[in-house]
C-alpha positions, -999 to +999 in steps of 0.1 A: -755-033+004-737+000+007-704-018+003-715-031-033-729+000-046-698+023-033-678-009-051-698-005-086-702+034-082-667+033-082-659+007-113-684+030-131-664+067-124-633+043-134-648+038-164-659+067-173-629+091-163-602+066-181-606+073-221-568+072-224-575+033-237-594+047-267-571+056-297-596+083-307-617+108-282-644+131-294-653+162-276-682+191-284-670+225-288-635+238-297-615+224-274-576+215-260-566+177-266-558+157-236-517+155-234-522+117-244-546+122-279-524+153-281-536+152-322-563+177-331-585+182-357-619+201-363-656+190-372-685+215-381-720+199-384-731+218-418-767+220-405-766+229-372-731+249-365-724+225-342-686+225-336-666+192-323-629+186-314-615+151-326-584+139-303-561+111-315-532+092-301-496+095-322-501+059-331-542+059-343-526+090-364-502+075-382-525+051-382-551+068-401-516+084-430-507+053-434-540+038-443-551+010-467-548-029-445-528-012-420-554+010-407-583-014-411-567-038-388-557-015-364-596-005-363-607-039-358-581-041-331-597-012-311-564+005-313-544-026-294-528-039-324-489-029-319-480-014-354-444+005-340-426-012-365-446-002-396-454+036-382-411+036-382-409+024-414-439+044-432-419+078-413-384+067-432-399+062-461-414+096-460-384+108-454-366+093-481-397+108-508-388+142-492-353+136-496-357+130-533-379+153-539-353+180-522-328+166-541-345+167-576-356+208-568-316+214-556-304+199-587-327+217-610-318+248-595-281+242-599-283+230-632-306+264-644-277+281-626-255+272-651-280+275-680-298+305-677-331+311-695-332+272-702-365+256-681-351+227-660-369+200-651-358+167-630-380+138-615-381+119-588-394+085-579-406+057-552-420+025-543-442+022-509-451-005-487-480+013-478-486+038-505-476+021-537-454+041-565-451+076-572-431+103-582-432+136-594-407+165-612-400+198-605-392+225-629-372+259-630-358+289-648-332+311-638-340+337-664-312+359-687-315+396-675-318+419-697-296+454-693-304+479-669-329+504-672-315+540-678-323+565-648-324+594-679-346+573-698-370+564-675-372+604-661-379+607-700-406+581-700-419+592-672-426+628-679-439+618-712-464+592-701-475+617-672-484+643-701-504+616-714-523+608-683-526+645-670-543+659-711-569+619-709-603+631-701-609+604-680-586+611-655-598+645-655-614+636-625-606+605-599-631+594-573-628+570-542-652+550-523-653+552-486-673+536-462-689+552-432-675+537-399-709+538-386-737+529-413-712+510-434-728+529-464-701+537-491-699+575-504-682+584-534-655+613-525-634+631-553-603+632-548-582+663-543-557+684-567-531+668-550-546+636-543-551+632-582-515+644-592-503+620-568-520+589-582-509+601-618-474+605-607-473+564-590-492+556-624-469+573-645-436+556-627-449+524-628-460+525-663-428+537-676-409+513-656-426+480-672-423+497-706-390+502-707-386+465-686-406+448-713-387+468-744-353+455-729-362+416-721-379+415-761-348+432-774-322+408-757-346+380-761-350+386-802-315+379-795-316+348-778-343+326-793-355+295-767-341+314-735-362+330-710-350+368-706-361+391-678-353+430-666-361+443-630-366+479-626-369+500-599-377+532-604-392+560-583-399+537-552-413+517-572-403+481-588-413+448-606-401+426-642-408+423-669-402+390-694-398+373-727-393+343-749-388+341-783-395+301-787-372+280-811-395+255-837-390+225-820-385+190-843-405+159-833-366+142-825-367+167-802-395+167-785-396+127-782-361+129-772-375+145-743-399+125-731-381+095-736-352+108-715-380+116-686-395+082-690-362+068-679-357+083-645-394+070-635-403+033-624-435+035-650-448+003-663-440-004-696-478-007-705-478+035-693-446+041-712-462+025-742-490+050-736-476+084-729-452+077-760-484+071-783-502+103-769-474+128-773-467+112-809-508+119-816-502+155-808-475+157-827-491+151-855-522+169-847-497+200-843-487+213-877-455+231-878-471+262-897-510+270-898-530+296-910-561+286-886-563+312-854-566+285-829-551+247-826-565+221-805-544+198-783-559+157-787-576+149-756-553+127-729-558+090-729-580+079-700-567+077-667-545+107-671-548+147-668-529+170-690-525+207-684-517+234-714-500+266-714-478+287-733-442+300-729-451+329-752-480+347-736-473+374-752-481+357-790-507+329-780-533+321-753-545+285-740-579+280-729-587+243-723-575+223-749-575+254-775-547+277-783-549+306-801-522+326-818-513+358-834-515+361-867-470+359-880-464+343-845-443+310-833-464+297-800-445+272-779-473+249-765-464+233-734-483+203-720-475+188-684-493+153-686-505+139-651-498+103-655-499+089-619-501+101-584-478+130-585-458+123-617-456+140-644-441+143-680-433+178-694-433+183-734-441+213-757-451+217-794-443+251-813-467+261-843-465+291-863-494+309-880-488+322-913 
């Protein structure tokens, strides 16, 4: 009798100490995976706090990324189902995206090299096994810079803009908020002569400094119409840019140029080719070239598909949803990135000018 319950006793600890069979092992608190679920991740229970570590094998991991059939007969299997040779082939093809994708972003980079102030943009595509097609396009401006700031003109700027400050009543007298280490209670402290020249004098330099940027980028950029133009300064310890664009009126040749010449580095159907060349025609022609309304409303995108709007001219126009509002005498360059599929996208812009 003893024999048989040392014999189960010890079928049961067997059981119960060997989980390494189990692709996935769930543990409460935060704690260390086992060397052979050596994949981590985190639960919370929303109600009660309660915090639980998830352990997974390499295998029931990939698993899980690869998803779709894959996974659910790997489930069914209780984790027994040898899938080595699709995990090997789901990791190249990753690779291969991330190769593309490294390749598109290096050429885009060389080819703004050579073209500065000219937005660059090149795709990229694929076809899964396990994840179906997909793509995507990454864009990028190597701006024009603008000249130099003068160190005599900036001491100029500087000294007058500090005038300015120092004579404003409202900066008569500055005031700080500090918290007591003990009660945590803020108390509002004045600041000091010298504490209140010094923030004048950092306001002052850092003022001056993106005047003078801005006023050289919109001088050489009046110059250079359709190119992105830029000026770093540095002045007084202290530094940043500032940009502008001057847009060009783009034609609708153009502009469907474009997206026809993006349409043919992606493996779209021609049913979605079809479609995003009907869309960007309807907001062509819901665009006017000239307008004498303040705002201009992009069409919505076609179902299934996202579309995001912003302006290269921020300085002219605004967009806010679908609506963009411009300056009164101002060209806006509207640009739209439409979302037409799992990380692909087609870039376009519209240019309106309000009379």
């Amino acid at each position: 009798m003893k024999r048989s319950l040392l014999l189960a006793l010890s079928l049961f600890l067997t059981f119960i100490v060997a989980p390494s069979a189990q692709a996935d092992l769930r543990f409460d608190g935060d704690v260390s995976c086992p060397a052979d679920h050596p994949v981590k991740g985190s639960e919370v229970n929303a109600t009660t706090g309660e915090r639980f570590t998830n352990c997974s094998t390499e295998t029931a991991w990939s698993a899980y990324l690869i998803g779709g059939d894959l996974l659910e007969a790997y489930n069914n299997s209780g984790g027994t189902l040898d899938i080595t040779e699709a995990v090997n082939e789901y990791r190249q093809e990753q690779q291969s995206i991330s190769d593309q994708r490294a390749r598109a972003e290096a050429e885009a980079i060389a080819e703004a090299n050579a073209n500065p102030g000219q937005q660059i943009c090149k795709t990229w595509s694929y076809t899964s096994t396990y994840n179906g097609s997909g793509g995507g396009g990454v864009c990028t401006i190597i701006p024009v810079q603008a000249k130099s700031i003068d160190t005599n003109l900036a001491a100029a700027k500087i000294a007058e803009i500090r005038a300015r400050l120092e004579s404003d009543p409202q900066y008569a007298t500055l005031r700080r908020a500090e918290a007591n280490a003990t009660t945590g209670v803020n108390t509002v402290i004045d600041y000091s002569a010298a504490e209140r020249a010094a923030a004048l004098d950092e306001w002052a330099v850092n003022m001056a400094g993106n005047e003078l940027a801005k006023e050289a980028a919109s001088k050489k950029a009046a110059k250079n119409p359709g190119l992105r133009v830029c000026s770093d300064w540095a002045v007084g310890g202290q530094s940043g840019q500032q940009c502008d664009y001057v847009p060009v009126a783009l034609t609708s040749k153009a502009i469907l140029s474009s997206v026809t010449e993006q349409l043919d580095g992606l493996e779209l159907s021609a049913a979605l080719d079809k479609k995003i060349n009907k869309f960007v025609k309807a907001v062509d022609v819901a665009i006017p070239n000239t307008t004498s309304a303040k705002t201009v409303t992009i069409p919505k995108a076609p179902k299934g598909l996202t579309q995001v709007i912003t302006v290269e001219n921020p300085d002219d126009c605004s967009a806010k949803g679908r609506k963009v509002k411009i300056d009164k005498g101002a060209l806006c360059e509207i640009s739209i990135a439409l979302t037409v599929a799992q990380d692909v996208e087609i870039n376009f812009a519209q240019t309106v000018k309000r009379r």
